[in-house]
Backbone as XML, in Angstrom:
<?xml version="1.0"?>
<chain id="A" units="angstrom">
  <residue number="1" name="UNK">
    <atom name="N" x="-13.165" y="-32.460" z="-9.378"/>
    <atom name="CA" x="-12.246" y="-32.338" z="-8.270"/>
    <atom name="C" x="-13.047" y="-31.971" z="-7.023"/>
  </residue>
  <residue number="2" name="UNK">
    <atom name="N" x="-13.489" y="-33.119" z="-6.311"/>
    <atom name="CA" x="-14.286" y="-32.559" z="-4.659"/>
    <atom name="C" x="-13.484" y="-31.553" z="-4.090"/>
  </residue>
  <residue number="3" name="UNK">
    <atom name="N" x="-14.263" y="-30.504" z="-3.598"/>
    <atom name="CA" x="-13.669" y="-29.650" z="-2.678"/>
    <atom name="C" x="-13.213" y="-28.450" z="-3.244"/>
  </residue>
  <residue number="4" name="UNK">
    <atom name="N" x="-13.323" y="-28.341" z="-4.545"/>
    <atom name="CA" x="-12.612" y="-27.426" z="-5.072"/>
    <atom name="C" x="-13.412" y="-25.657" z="-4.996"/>
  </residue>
  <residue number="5" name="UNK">
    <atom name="N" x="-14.603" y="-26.242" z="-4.218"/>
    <atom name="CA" x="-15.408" y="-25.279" z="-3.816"/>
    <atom name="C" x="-14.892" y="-24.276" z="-2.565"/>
  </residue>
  <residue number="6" name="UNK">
    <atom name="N" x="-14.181" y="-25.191" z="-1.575"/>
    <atom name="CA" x="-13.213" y="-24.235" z="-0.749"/>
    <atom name="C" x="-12.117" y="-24.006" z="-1.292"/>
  </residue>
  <residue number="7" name="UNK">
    <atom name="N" x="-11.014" y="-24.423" z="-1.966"/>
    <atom name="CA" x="-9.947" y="-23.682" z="-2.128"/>
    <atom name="C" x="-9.848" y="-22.721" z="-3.517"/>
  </residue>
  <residue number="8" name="UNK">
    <atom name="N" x="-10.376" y="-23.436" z="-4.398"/>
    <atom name="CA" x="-11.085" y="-22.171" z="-6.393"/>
    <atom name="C" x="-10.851" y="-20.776" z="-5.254"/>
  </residue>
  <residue number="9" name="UNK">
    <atom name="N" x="-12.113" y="-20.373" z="-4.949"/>
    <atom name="CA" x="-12.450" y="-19.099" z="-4.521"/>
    <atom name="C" x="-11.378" y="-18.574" z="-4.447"/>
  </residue>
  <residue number="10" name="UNK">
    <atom name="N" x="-10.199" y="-19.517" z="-3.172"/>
    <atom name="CA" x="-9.062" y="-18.273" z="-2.757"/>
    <atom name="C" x="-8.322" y="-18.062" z="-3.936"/>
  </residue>
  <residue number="11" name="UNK">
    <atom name="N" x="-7.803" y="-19.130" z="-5.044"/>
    <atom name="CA" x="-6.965" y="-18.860" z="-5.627"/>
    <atom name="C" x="-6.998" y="-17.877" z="-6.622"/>
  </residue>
  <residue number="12" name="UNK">
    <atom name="N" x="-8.812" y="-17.787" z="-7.061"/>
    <atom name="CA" x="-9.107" y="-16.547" z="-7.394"/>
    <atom name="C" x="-9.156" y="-15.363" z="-6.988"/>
  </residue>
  <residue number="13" name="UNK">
    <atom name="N" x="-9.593" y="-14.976" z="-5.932"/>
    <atom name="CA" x="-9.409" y="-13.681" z="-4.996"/>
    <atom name="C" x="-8.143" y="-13.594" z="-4.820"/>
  </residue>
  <residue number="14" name="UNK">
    <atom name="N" x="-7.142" y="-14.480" z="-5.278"/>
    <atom name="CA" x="-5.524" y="-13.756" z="-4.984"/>
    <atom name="C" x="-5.146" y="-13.043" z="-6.189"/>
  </residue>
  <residue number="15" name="UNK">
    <atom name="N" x="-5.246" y="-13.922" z="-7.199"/>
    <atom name="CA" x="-5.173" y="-13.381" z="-8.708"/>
    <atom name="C" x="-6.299" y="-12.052" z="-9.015"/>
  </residue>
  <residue number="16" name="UNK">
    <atom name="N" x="-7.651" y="-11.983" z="-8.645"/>
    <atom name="CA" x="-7.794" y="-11.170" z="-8.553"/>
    <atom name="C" x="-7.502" y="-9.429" z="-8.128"/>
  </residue>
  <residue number="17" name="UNK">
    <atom name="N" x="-7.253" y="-10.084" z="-6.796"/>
    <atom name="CA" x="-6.443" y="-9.150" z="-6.055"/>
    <atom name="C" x="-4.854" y="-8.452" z="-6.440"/>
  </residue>
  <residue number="18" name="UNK">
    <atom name="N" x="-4.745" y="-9.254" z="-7.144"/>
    <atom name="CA" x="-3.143" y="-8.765" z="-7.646"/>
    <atom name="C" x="-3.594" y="-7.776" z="-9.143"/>
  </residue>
  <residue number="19" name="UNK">
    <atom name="N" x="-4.403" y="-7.704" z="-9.524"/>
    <atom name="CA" x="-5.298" y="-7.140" z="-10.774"/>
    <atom name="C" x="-5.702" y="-5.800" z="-9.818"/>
  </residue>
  <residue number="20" name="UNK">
    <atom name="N" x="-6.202" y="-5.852" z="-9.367"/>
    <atom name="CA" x="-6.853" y="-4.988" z="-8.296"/>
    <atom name="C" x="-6.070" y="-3.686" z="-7.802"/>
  </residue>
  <residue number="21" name="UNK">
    <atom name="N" x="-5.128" y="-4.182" z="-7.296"/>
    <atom name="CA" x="-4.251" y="-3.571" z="-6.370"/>
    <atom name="C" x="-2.818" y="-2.816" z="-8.055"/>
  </residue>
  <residue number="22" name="UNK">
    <atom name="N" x="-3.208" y="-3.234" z="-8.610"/>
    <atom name="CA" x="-1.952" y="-3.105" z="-10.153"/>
    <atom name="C" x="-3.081" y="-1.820" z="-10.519"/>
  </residue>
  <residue number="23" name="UNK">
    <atom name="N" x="-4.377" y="-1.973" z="-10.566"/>
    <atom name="CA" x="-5.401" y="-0.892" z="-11.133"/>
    <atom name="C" x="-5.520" y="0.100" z="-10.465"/>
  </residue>
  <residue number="24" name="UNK">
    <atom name="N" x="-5.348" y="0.120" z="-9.098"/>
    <atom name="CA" x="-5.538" y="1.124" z="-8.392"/>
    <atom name="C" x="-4.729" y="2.152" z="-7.475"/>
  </residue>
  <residue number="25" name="UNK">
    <atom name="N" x="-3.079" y="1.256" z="-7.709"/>
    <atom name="CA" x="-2.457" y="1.903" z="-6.717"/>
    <atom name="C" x="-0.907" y="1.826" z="-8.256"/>
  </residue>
  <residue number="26" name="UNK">
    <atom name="N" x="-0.561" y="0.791" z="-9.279"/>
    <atom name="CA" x="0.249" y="0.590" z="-10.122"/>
    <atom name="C" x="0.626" y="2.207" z="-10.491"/>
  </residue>
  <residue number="27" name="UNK">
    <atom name="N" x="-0.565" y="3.156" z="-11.000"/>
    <atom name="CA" x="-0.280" y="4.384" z="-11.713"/>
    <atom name="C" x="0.935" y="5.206" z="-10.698"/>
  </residue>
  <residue number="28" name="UNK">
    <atom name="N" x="0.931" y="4.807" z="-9.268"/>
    <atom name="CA" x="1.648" y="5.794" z="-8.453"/>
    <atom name="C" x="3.056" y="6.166" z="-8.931"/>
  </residue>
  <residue number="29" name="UNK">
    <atom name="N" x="3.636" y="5.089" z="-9.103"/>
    <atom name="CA" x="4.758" y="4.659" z="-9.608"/>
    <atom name="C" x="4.672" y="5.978" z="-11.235"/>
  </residue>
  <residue number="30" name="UNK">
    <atom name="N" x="4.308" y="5.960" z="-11.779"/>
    <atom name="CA" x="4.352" y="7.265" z="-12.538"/>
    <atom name="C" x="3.127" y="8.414" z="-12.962"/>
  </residue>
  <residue number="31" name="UNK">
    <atom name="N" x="3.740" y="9.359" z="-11.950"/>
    <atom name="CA" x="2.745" y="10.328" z="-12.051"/>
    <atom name="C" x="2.917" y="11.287" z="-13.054"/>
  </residue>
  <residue number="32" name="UNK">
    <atom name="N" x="3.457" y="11.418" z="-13.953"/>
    <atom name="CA" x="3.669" y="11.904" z="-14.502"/>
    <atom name="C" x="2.459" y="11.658" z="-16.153"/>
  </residue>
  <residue number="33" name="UNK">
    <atom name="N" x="1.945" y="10.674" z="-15.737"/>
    <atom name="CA" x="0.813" y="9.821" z="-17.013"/>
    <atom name="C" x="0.062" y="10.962" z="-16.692"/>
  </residue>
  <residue number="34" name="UNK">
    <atom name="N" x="-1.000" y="11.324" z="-17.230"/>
    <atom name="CA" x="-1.892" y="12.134" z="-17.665"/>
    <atom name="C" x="-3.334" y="11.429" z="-16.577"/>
  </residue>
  <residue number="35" name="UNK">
    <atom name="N" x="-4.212" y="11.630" z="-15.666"/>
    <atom name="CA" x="-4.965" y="11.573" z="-15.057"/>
    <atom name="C" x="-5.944" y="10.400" z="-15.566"/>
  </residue>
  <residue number="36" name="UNK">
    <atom name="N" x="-6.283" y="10.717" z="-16.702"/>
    <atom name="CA" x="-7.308" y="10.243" z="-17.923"/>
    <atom name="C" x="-6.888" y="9.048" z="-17.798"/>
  </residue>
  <residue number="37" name="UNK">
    <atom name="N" x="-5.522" y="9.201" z="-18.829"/>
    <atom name="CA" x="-5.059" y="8.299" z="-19.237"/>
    <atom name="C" x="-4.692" y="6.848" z="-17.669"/>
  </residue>
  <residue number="38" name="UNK">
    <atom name="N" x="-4.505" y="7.560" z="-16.998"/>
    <atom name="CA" x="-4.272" y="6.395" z="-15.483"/>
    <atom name="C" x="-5.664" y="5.888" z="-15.439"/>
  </residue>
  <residue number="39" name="UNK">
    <atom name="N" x="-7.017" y="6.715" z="-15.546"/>
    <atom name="CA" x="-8.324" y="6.392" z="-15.355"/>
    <atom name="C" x="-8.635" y="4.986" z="-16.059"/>
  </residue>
  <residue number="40" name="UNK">
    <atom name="N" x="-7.803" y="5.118" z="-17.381"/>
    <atom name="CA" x="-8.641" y="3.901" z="-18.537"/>
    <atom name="C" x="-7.969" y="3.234" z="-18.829"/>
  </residue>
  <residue number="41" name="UNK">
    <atom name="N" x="-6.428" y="3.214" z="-18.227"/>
    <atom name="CA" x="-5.823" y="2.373" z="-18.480"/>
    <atom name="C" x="-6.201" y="1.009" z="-16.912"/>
  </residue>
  <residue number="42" name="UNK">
    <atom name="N" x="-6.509" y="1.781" z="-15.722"/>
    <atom name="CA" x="-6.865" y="1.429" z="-14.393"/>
    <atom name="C" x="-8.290" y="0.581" z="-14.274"/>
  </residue>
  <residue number="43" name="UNK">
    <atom name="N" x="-9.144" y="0.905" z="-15.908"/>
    <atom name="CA" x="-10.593" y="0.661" z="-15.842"/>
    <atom name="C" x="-10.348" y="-0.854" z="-16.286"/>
  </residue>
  <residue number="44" name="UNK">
    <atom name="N" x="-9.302" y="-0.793" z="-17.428"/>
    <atom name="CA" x="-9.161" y="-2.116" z="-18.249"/>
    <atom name="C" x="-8.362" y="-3.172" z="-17.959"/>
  </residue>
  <residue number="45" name="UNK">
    <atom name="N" x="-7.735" y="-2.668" z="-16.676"/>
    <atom name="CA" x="-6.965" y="-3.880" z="-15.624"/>
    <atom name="C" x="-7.947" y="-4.319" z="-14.748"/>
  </residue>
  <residue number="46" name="UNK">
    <atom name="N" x="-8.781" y="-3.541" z="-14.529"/>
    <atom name="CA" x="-10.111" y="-3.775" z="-13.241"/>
    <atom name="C" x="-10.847" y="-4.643" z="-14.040"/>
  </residue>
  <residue number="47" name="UNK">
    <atom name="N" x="-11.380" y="-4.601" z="-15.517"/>
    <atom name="CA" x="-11.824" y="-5.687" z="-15.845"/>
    <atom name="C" x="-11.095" y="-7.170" z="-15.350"/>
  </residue>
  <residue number="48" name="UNK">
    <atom name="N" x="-10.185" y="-7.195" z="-15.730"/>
    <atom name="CA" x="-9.577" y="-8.614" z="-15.219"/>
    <atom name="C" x="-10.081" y="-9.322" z="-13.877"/>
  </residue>
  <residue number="49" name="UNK">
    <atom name="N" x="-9.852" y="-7.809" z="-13.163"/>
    <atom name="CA" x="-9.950" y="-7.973" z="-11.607"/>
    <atom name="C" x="-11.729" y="-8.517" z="-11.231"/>
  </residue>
  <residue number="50" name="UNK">
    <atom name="N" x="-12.380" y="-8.034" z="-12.052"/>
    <atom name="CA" x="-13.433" y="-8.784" z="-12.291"/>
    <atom name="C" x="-14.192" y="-10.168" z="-12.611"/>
  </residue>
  <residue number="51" name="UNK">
    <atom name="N" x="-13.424" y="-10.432" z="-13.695"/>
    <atom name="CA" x="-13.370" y="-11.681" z="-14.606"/>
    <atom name="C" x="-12.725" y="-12.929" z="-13.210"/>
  </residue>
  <residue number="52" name="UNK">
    <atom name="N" x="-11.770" y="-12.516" z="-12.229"/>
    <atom name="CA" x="-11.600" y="-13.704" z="-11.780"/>
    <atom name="C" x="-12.674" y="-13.209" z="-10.124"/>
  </residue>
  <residue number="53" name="UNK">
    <atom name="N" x="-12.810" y="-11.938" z="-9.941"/>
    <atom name="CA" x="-13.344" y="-11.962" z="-8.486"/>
    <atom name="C" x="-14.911" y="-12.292" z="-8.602"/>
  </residue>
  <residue number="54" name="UNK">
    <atom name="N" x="-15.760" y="-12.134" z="-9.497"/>
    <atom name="CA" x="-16.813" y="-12.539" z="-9.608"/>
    <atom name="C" x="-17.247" y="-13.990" z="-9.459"/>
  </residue>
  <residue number="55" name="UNK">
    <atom name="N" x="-16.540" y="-14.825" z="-10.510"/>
    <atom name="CA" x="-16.360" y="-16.795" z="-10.182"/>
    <atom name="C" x="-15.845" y="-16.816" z="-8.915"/>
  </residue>
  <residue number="56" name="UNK">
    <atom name="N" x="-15.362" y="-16.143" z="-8.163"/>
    <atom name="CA" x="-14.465" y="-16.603" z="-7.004"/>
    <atom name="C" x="-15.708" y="-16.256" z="-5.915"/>
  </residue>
  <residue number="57" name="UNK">
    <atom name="N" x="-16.531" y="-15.294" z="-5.869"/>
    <atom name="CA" x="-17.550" y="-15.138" z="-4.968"/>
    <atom name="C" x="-18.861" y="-16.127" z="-5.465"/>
  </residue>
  <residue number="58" name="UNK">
    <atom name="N" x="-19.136" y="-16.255" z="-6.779"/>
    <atom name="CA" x="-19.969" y="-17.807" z="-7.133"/>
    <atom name="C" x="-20.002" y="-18.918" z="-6.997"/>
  </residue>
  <residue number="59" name="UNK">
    <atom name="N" x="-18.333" y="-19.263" z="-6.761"/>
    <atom name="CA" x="-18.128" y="-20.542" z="-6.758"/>
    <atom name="C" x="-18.267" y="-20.585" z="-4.896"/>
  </residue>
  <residue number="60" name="UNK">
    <atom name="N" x="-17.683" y="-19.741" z="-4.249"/>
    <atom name="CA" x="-17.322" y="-19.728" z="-2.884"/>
    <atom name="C" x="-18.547" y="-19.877" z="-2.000"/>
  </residue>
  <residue number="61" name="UNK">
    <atom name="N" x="-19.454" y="-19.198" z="-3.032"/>
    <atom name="CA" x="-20.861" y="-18.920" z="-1.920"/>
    <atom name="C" x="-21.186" y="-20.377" z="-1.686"/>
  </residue>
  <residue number="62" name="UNK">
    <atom name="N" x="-20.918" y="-21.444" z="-2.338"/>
    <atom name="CA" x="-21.355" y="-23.319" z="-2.642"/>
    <atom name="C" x="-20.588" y="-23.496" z="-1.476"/>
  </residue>
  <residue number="63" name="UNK">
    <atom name="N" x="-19.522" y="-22.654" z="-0.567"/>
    <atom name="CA" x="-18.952" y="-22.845" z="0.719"/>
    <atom name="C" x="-19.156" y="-22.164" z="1.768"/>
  </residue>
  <residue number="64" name="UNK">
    <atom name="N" x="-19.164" y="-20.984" z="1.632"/>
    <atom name="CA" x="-18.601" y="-19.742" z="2.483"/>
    <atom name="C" x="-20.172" y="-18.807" z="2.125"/>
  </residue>
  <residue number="65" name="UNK">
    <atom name="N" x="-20.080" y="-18.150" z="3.040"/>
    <atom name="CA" x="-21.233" y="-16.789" z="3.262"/>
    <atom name="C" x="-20.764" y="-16.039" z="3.212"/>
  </residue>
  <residue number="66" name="UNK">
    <atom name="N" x="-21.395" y="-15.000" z="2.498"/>
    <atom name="CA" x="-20.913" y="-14.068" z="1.668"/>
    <atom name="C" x="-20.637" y="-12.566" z="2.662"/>
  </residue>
  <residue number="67" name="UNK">
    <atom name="N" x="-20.695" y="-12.682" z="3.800"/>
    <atom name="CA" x="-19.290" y="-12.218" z="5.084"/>
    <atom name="C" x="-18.174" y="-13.091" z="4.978"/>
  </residue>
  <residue number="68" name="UNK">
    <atom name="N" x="-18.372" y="-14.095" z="4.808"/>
    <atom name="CA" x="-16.812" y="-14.770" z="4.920"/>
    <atom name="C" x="-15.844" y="-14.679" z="3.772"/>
  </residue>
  <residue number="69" name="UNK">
    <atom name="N" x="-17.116" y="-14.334" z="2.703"/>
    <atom name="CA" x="-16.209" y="-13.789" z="1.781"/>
    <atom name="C" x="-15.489" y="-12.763" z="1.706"/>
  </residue>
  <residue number="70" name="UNK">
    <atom name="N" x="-16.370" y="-11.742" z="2.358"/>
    <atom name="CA" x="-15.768" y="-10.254" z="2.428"/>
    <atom name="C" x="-14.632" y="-10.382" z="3.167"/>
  </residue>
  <residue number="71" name="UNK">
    <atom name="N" x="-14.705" y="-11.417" z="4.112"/>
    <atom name="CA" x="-13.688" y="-11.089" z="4.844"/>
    <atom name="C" x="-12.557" y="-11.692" z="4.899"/>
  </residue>
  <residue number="72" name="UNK">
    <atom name="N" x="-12.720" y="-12.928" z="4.165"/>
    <atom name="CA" x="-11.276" y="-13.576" z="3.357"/>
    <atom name="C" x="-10.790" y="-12.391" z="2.417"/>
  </residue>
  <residue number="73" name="UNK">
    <atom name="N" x="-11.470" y="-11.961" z="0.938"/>
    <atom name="CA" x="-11.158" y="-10.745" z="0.041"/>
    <atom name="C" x="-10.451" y="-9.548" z="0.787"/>
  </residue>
  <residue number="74" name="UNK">
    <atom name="N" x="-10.511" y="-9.249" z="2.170"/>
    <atom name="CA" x="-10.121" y="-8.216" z="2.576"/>
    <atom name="C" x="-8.406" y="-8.859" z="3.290"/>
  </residue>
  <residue number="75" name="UNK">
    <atom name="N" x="-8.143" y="-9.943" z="3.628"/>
    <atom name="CA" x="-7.137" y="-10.685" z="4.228"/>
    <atom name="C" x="-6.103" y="-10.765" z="3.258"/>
  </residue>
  <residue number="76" name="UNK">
    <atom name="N" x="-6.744" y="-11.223" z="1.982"/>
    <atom name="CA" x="-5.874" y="-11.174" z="1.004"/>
    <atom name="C" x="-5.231" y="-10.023" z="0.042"/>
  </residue>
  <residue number="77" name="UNK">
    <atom name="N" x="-6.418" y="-9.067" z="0.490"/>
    <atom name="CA" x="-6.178" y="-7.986" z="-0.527"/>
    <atom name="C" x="-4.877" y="-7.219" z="0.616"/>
  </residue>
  <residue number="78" name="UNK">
    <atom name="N" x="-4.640" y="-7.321" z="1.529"/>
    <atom name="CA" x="-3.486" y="-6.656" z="2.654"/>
    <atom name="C" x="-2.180" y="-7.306" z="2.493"/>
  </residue>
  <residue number="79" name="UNK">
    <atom name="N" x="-2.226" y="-8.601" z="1.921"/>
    <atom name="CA" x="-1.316" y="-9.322" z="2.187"/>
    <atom name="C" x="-0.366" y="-8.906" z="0.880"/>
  </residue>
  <residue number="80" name="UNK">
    <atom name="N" x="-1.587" y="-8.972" z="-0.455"/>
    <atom name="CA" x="-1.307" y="-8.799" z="-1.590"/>
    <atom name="C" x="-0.587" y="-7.189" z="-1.653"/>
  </residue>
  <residue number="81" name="UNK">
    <atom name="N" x="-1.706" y="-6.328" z="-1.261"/>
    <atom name="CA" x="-0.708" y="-5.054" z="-1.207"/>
    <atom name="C" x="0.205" y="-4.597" z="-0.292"/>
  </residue>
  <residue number="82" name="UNK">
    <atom name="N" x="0.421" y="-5.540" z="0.951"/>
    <atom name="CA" x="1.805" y="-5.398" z="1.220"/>
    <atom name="C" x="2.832" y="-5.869" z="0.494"/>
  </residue>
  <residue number="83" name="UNK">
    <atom name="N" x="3.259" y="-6.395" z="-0.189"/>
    <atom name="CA" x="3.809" y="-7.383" z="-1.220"/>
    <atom name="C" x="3.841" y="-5.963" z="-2.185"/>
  </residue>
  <residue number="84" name="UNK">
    <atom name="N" x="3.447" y="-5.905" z="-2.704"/>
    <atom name="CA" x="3.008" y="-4.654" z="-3.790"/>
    <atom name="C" x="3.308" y="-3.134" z="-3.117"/>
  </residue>
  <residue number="85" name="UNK">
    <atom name="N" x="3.453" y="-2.969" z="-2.079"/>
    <atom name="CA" x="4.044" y="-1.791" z="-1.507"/>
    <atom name="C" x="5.515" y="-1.859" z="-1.541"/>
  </residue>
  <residue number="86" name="UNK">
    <atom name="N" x="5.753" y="-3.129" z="-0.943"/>
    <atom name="CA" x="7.129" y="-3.309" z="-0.253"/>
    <atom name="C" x="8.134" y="-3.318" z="-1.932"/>
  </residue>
  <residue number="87" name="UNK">
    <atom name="N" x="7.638" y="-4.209" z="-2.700"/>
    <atom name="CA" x="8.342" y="-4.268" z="-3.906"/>
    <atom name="C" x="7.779" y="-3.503" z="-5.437"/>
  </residue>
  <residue number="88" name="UNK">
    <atom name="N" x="6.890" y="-3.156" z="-5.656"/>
    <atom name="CA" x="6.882" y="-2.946" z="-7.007"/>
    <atom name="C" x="6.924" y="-0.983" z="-6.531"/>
  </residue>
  <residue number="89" name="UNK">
    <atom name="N" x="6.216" y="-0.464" z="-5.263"/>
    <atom name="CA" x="6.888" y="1.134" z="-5.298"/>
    <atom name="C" x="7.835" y="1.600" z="-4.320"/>
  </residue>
  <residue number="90" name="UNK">
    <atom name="N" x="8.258" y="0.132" z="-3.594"/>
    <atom name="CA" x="9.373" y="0.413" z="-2.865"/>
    <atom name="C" x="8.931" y="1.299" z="-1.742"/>
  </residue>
  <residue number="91" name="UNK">
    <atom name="N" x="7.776" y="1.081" z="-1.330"/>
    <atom name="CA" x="7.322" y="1.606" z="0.212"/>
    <atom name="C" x="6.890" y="0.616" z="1.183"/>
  </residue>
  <residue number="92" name="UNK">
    <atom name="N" x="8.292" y="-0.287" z="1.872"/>
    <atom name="CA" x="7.931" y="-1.295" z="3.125"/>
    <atom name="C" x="6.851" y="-0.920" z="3.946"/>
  </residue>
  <residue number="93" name="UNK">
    <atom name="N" x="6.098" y="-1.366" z="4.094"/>
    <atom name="CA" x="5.594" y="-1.031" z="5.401"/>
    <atom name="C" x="5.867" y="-0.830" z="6.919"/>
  </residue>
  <residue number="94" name="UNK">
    <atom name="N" x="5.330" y="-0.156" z="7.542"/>
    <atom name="CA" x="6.360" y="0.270" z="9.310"/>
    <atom name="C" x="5.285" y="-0.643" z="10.023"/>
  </residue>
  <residue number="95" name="UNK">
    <atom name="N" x="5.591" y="-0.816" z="11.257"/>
    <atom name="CA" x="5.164" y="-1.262" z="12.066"/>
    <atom name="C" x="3.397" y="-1.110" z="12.403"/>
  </residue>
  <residue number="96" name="UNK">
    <atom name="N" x="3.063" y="0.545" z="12.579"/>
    <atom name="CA" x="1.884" y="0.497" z="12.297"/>
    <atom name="C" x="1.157" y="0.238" z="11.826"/>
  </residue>
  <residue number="97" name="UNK">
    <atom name="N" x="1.357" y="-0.060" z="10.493"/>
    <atom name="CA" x="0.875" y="-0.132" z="9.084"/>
    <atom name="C" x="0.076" y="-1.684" z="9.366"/>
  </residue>
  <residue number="98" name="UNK">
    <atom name="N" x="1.306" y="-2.723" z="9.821"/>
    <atom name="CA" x="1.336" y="-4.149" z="10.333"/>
    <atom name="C" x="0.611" y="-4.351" z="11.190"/>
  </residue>
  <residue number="99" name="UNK">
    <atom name="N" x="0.341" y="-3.353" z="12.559"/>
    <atom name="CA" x="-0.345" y="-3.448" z="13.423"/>
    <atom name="C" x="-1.682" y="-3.521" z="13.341"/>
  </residue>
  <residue number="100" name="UNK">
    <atom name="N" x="-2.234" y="-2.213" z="12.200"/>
    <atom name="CA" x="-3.408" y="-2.213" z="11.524"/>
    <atom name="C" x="-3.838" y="-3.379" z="10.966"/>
  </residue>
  <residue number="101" name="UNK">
    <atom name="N" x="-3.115" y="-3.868" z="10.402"/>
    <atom name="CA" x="-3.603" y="-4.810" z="9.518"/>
    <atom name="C" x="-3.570" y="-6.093" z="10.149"/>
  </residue>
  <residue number="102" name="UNK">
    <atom name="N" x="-2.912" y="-6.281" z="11.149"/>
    <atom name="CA" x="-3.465" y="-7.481" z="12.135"/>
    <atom name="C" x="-5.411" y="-7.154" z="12.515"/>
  </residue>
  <residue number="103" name="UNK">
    <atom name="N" x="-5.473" y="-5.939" z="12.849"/>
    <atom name="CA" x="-6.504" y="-6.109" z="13.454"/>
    <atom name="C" x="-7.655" y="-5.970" z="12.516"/>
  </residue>
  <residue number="104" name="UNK">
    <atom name="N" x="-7.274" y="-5.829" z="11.035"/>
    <atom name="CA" x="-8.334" y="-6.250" z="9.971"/>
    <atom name="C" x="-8.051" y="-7.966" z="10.384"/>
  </residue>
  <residue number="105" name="UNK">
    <atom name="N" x="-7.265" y="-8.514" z="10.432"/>
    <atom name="CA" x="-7.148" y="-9.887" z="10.424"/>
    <atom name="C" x="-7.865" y="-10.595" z="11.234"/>
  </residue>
  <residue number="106" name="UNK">
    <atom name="N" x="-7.950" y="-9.639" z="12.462"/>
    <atom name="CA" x="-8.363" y="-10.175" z="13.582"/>
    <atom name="C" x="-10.419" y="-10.527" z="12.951"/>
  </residue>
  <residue number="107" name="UNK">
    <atom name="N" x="-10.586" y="-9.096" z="12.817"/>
    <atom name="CA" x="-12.003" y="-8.778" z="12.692"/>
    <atom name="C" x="-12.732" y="-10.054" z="11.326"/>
  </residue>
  <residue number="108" name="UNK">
    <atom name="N" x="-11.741" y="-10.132" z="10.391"/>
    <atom name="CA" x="-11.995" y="-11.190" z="9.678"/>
    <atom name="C" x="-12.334" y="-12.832" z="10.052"/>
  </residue>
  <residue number="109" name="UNK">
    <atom name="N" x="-10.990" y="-12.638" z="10.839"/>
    <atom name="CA" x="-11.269" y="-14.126" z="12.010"/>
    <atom name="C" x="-12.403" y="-14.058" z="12.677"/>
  </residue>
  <residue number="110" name="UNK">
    <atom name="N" x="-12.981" y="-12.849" z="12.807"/>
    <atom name="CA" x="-14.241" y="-13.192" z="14.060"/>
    <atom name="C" x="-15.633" y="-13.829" z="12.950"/>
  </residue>
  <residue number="111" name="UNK">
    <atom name="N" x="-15.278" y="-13.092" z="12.030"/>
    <atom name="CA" x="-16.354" y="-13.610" z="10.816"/>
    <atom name="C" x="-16.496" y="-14.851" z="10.481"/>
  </residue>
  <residue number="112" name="UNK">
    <atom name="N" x="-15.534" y="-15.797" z="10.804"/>
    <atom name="CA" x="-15.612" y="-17.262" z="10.338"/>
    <atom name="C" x="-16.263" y="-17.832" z="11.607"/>
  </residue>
  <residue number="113" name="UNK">
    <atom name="N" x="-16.215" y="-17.309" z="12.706"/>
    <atom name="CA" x="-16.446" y="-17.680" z="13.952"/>
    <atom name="C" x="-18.053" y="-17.910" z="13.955"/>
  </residue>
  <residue number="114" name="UNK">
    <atom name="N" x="-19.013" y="-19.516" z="14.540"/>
    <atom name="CA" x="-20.263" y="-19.908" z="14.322"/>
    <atom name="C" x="-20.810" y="-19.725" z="15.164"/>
  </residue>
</chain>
């Protein structure tokens, strides 16, 4: 499949990212789990988060420089945990929150820039 060198990467860094963001922020939602237990249960979802973000920066580098990676991974990972704020712990985001995160967007955009 030509081309699959630009779009693979993202579809991995989304799936990744949704692994990611489940490992590190999922436990909030019950605090009541035991510390530990959030630690290793958080370690063995991060594997996943691995398994697809690693091919996704291998395959990508055959496109993208590995700033553009960082800075796609960071576009998606905002988008993903807004999504993941708003619905799985039921904390929308406010305006600021949005504002911020435009201007990660922004700074990302400057990264693609030649």
């Amino acid at each position: 499949m030509p081309g699959y060198e630009r779009y693979l990467p993202i579809l991995l860094l989304v799936g990744s990212n949704i692994f990611m963001t489940f490992a590190w922020y999922g436990h909030l939602k019950y605090r009541s789990v035991p510390i530990l237990t959030v630690i290793v249960v958080s370690w063995g979802i991060a594997f996943f988060e691995y398994m697809l973000m690693v091919p996704a920066n291998r395959i990508g580098a055959a496109v993208y420089s590995a700033p553009q990676l960082k800075g796609m991974q960071e576009v998606i990972t905002l988008l993903v945990f807004a999504g993941f704020s708003t619905w799985y712990l039921g904390q929308p985001l406010k305006w600021n929150h949005w504002a911020g995160f435009a201007l990660i967007v922004v700074a990302a955009w400057l990264i693609f820039l030649e």
